[in-house]
C-alpha positions as CSV (number, residue, x, y, z in Angstrom):
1,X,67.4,141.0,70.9
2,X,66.5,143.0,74.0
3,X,65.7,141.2,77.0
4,X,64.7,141.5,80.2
5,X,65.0,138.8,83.2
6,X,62.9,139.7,86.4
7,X,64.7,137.6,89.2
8,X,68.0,137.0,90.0
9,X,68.0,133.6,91.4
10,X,70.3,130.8,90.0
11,X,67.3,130.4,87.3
12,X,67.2,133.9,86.1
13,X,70.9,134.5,86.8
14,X,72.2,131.8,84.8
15,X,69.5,132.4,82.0
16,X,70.6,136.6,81.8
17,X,74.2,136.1,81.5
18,X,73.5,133.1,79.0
19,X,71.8,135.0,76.8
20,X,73.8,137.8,76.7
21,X,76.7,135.8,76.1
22,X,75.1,135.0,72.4
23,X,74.9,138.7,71.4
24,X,71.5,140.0,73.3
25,X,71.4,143.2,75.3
26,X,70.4,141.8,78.7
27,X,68.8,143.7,82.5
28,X,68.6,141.1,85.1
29,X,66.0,143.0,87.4
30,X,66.1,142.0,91.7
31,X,64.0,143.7,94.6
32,X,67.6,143.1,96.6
33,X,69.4,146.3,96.1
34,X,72.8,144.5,98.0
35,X,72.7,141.8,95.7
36,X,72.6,143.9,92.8
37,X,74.9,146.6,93.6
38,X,77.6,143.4,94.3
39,X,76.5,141.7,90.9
40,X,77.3,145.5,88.9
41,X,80.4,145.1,90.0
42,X,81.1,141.8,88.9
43,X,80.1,139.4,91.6
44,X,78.3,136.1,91.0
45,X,75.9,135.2,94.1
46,X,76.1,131.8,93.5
47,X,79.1,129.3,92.7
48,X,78.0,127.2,89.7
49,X,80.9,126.3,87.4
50,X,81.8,128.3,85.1
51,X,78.9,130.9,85.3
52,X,81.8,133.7,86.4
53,X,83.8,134.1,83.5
54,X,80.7,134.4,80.8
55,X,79.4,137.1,83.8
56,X,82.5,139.3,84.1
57,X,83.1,138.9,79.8
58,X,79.4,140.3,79.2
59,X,79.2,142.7,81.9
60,X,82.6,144.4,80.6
61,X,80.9,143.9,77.1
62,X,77.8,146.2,78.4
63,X,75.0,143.2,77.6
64,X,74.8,142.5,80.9
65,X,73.3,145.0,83.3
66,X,71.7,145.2,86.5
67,X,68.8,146.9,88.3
68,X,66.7,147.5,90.9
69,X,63.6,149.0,88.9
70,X,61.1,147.0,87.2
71,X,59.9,150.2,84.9
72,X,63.1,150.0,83.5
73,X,63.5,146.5,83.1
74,X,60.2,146.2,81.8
75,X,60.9,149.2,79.0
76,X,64.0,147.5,78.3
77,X,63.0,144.2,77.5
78,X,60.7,143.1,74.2
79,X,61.4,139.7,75.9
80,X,60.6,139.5,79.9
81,X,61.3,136.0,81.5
82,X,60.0,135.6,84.8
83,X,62.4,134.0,86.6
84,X,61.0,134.2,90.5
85,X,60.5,132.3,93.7
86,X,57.9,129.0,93.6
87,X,57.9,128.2,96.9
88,X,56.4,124.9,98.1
89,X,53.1,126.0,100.5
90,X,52.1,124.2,103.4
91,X,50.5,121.4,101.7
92,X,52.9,120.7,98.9
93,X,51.8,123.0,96.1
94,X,54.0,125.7,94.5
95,X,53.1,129.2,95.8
96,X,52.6,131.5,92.7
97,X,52.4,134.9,94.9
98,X,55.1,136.3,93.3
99,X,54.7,135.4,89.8
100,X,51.4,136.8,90.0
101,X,52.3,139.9,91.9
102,X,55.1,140.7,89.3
103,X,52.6,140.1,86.3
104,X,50.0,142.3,88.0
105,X,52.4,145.2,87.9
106,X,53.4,144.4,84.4
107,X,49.8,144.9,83.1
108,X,50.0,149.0,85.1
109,X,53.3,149.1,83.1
110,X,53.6,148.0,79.9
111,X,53.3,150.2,76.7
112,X,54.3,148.2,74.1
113,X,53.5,144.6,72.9
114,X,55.4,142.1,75.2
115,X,56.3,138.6,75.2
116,X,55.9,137.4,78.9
117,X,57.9,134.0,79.4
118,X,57.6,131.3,82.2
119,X,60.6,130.6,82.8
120,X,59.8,129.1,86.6
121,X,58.9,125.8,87.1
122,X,54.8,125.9,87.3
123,X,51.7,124.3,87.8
124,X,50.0,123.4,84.6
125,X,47.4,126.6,84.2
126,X,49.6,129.4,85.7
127,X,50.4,130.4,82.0
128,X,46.1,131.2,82.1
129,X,46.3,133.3,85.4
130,X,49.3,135.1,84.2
131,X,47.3,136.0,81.0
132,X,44.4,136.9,83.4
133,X,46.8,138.9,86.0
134,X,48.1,140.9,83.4
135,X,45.3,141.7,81.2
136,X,43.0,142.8,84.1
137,X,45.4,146.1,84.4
138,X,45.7,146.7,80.4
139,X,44.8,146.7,76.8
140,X,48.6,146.4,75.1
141,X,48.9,143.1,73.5
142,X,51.0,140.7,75.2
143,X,51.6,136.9,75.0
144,X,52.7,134.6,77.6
145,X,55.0,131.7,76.8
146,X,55.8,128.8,79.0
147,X,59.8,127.6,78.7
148,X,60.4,125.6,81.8
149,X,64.2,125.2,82.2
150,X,65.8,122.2,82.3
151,X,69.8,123.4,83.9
152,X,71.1,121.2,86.1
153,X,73.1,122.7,88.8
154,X,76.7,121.8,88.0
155,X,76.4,121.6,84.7
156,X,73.6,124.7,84.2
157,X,75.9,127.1,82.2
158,X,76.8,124.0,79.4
159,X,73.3,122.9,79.9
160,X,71.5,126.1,78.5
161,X,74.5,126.8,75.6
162,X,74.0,123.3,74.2
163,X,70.5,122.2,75.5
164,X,69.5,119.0,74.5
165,X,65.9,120.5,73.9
166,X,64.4,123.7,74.1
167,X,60.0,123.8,75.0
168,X,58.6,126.5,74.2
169,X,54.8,126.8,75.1
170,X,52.5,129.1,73.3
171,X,50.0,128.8,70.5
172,X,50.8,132.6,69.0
173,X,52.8,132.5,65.9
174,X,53.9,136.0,66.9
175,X,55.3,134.6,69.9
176,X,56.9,131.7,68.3
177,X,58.7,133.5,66.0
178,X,60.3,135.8,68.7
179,X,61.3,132.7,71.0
180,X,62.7,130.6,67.7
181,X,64.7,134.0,67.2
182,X,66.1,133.7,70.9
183,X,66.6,130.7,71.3
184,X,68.3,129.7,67.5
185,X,71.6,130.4,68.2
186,X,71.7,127.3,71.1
187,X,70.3,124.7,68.7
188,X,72.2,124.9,65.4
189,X,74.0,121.1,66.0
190,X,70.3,120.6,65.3
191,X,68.6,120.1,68.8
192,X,65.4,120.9,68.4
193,X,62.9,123.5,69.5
194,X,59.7,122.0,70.6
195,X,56.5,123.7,70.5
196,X,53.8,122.6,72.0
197,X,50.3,124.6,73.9
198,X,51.3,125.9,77.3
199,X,50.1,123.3,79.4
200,X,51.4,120.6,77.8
201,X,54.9,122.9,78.5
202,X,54.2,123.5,82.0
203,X,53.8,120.0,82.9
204,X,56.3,118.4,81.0
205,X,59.3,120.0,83.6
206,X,57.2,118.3,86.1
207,X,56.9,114.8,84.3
208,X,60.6,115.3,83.8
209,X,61.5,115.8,87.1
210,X,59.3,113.5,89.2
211,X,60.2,110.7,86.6
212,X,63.8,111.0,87.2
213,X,63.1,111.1,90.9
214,X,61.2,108.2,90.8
215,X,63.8,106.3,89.4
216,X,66.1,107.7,91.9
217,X,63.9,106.5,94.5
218,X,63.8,102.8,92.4
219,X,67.4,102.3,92.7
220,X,66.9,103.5,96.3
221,X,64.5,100.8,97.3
222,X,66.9,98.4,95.1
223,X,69.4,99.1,97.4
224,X,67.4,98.4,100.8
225,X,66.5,95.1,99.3
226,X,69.9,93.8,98.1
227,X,71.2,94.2,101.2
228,X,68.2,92.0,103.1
229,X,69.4,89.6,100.3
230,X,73.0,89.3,100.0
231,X,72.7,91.2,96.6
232,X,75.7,94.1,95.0
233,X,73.6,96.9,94.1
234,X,76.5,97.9,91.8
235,X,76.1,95.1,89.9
236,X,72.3,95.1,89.3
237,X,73.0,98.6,88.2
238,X,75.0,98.1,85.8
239,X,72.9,95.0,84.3
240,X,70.2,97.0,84.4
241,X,71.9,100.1,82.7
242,X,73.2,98.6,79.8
243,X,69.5,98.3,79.3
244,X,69.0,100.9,76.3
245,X,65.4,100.9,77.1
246,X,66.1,102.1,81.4
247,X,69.8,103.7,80.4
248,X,72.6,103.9,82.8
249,X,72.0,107.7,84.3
250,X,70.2,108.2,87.7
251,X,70.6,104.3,88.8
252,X,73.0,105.6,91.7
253,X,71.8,104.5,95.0
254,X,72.6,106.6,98.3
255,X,70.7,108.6,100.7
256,X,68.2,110.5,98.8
257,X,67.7,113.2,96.1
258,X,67.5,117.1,97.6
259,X,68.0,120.3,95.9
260,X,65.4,123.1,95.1
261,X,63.5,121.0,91.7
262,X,63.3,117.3,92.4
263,X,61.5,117.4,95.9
264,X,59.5,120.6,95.5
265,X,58.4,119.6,92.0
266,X,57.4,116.0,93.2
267,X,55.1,117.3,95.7
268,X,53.9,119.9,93.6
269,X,53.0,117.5,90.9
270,X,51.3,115.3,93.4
271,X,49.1,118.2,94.8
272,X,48.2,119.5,91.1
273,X,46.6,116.2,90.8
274,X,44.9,116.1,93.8
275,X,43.3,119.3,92.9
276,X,42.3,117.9,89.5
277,X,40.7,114.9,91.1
278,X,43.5,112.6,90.7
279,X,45.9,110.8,93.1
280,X,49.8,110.4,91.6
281,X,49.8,106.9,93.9
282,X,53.8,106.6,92.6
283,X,54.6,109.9,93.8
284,X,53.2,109.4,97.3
285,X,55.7,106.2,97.5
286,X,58.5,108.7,95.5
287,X,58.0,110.9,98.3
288,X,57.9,108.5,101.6
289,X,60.8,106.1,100.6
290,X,63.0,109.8,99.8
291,X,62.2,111.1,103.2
292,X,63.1,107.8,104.9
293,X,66.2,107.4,102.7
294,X,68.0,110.6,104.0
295,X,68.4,109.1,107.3
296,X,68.6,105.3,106.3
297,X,72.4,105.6,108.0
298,X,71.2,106.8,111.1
299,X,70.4,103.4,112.3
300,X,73.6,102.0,111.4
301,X,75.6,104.6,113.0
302,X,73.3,104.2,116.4
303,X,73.9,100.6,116.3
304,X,77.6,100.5,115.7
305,X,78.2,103.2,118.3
306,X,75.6,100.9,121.0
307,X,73.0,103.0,120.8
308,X,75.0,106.1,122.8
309,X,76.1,109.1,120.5
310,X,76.6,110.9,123.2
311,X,80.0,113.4,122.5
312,X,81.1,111.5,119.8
313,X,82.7,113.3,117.6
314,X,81.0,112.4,113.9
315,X,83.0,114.3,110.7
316,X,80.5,115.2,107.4
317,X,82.2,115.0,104.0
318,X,79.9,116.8,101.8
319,X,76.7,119.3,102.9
320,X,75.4,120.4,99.2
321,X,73.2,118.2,97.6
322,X,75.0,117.3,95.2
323,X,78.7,118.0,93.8
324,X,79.6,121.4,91.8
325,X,77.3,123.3,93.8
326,X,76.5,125.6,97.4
327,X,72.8,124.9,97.2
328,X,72.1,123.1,100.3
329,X,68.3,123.3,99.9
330,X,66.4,120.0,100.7
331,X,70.5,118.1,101.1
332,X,70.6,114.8,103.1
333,X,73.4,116.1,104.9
334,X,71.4,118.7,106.9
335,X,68.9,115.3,108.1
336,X,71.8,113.7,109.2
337,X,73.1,116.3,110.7
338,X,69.7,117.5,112.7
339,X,69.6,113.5,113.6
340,X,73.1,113.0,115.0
341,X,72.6,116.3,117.0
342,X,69.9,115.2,118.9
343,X,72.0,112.1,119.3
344,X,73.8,114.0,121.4
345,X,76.4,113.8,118.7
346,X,79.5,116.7,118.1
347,X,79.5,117.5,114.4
348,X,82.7,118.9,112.1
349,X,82.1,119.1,108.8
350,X,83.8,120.0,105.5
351,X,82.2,121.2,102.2
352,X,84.4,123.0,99.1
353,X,81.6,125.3,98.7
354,X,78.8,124.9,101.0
355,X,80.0,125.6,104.4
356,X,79.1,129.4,104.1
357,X,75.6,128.8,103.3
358,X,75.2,126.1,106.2
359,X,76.8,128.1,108.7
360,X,73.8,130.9,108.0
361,X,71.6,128.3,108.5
362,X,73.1,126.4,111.3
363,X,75.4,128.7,113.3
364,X,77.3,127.4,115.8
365,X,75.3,124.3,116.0
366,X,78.1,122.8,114.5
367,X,82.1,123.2,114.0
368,X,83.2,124.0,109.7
369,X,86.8,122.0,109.1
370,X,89.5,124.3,107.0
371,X,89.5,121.6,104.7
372,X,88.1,117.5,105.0
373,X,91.3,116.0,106.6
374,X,91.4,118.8,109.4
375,X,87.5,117.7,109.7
376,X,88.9,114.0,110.7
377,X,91.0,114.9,113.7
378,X,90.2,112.9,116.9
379,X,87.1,112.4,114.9
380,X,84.8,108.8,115.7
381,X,83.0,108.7,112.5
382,X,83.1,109.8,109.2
383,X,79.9,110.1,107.1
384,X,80.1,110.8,103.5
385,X,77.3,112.8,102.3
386,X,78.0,114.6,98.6
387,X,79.8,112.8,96.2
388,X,82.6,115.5,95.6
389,X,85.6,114.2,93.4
390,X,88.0,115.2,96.0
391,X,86.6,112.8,98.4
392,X,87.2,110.0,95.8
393,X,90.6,108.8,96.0
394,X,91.8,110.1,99.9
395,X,94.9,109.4,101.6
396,X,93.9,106.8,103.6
397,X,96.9,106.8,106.0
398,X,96.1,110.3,106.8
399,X,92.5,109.6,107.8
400,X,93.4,106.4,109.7
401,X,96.3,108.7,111.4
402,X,93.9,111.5,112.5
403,X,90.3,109.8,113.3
404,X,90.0,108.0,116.8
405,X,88.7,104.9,114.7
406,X,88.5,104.7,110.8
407,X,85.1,104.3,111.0
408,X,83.3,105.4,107.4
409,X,79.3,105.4,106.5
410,X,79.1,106.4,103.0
411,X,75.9,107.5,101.8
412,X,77.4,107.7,98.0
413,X,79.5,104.7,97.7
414,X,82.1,106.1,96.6
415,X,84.7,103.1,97.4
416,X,85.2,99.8,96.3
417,X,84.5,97.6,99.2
418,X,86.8,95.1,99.2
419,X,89.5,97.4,98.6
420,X,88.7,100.1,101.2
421,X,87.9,97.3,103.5
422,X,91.9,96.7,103.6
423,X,92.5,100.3,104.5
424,X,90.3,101.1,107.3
425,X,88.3,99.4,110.2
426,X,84.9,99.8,109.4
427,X,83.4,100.3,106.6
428,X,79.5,100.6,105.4
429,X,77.9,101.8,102.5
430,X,74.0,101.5,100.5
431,X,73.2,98.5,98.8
432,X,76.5,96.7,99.2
């Protein structure tokens, strides 16, 4: 099929090469002519595992162009995903500006009947104001389809060739039967293809989202308690996940969800209800505990260090927000980070893939490590941010021989605490 995927970002990038991998004939359109004269010549913009080898095989294959021009993405494509920006506003809700300015160009330019797909995550009724954006500028027939994605970073590329469900939201059969074409190839181990009417589509990525941050947050607030009480939050995880009913996924305590879905989505959730007349009272708690949670270590390392920061020298393991990805958007780290610094703190950190992005955001601000041992030296403190796998099993000697004290706040719990209690002098984690 012919397709045609207006934004670039890690939405609309991974969703192009995806489906050009299964056979379509794909344009990924971007306003950023850099970006996309890099990506015509093979390189990814973002590290997601993975993602470069289906890129570079479809490229070379010619399914998987690039351009600058919407007219010719837009006479490419029978199929046109909208894969652009939802920024969270001022007051929580997701900005739809350019959504809406994309679909009001597609009404002046379309010929031909379209199907127009959501593919950003949306407030419930911004399938209607597409409809209404587009049809203002033309008389073509045209659906528009809401298909929230549901990739997680890390894991997006595996996540969208073997999806564990596929919503498709649209009550045209004509529609349908395009997006079942599409989409038929990822589902044949018989995963199913759910339709349902657009709203219903546009809000379950947001019910799917906030409920997994709330239980997040749960195991979060779990964790604060246990340790008032004495309690192992490790072991009132696992006897609550072998629970089939709660499940053992997302009962990992630590120091707050980030990333660009779970806390945009939460808030934009909360402020669609306010502007229906309804108040999300769990998400307002979801939200508060979260914010407090990224800096719950702060404390701890004030106290241990007497309540004077001043010069010391604090190492970060970790600055994405979570492992197998550079997305830094929303990541604890960065609260920890601003907090230590106006601690009067000095701050060296170490991240496999992040460091480039934090450094355009940062600057000098702070001091990047060649890699997380060099990140120790002469250092006071380390905190542990992201729960990379290299950061699981360390040499221990090596970080007692170059920190000033083997001094460790781990906001992931990544070590057993009895035994890492034998290998270093301090040791302090969530929940335990």
């Amino acid at each position: 099929m012919k397709v045609s995927v207006i934004g670039t970002g890690y939405v609309g990038l991974v969703t192009g090469t995806c489906l050009a991998e299964t056979g379509n004939e794909v344009i990924c359109v971007d306003i950023d002519e850099n970006k996309v004269e890099k990506m015509k010549k093979g390189e990814v913009p973002i590290y997601e595992p993975h993602l470069d080898v289906i890129f570079e095989r479809n490229i070379k294959a010619n399914r998987l162009q690039f351009t600058t021009s919407l007219d010719e993405g837009l006479e490419h494509g029978d199929i046109i995903f909208l894969a652009l920006p939802t920024p969270e506003g001022e007051d929580g809700s997701a900005d739809l500006k350019y959504i809406l300015g994309v679909a009001d160009e597609i009404g002046k330019k379309i010929t031909s009947y379209k199907v127009i797909v959501d593919k950003s995550t949306v407030p419930v009724g911004t399938s209607e104001k597409v409809r209404e954006a587009i049809s203002k500028n033309t008389s073509v027939d045209f659906d528009v389809v809401s298909n929230p994605e549901f990739l997680r970073e890390g894991f997006a590329v595996d996540d969208f060739l073997k999806p564990e469900r596929i919503v498709v939201g649209t009550q045209s059969e004509r529609a349908i039967k395009f997006m079942k074409k599409l989409y038929q190839p990822y589902v044949r181990s018989g995963n199913p293809i759910i339709i349902m009417d657009e709203k219903s589509a546009e809000l379950t990525k947001y019910a799917a989202n906030s409920f997994l941050a709330t239980k997040i947050t749960f195991m979060n607030e779990i964790a604060n308690f246990c340790e008032k009480v004495g309690a192992d939050v490790d072991k009132v995880r696992i006897g609550m996940g072998t629970d089939s009913r709660i499940g053992k996924r997302f009962l990992f305590p630590g120091i707050g969800y980030g990333g660009s879905c779970f806390p945009k989505d939460v808030k934009a959730l909360h402020k669609s209800g306010l502007n229906s007349d309804y108040n999300f009272k769990i998400l307002d708690s979801v939200i508060e505990v979260n914010a407090t949670q990224k800096t719950i270590l702060i404390p701890r390392i004030r106290t241990y260090f007497k309540n004077n920061l001043k010069d010391k020298k604090i190492a970060i393991w970790g600055l994405a927000f979570k492992p197998e990805t550079d997305d830094i958007r929303e990541a604890p780290a960065l609260f920890i980070i601003d907090a230590l610094l106006k601690e009067g703190a000095k701050i060296i950190a170490f991240d496999p893939e992040a460091m480039p992005n934090v450094e355009r955001k940062l600057g000098s601000e702070i001091s990047y490590a060649k890699d997380m041992y060099s990140a120790l030296e002469n250092a006071d403190a380390l905190v542990i941010c992201t729960e990379w796998s290299i950061f699981r099993t360390p040499n221990f000697e090596k970080l007692n021989s170059n920190m000033n004290s083997s001094v460790i706040f781990d906001g992931r719990n990544l070590y057993d605490v009895d035994e890492v209690s034998k290998e270093v002098e301090f040791y302090s984690s969530i929940g335990r």
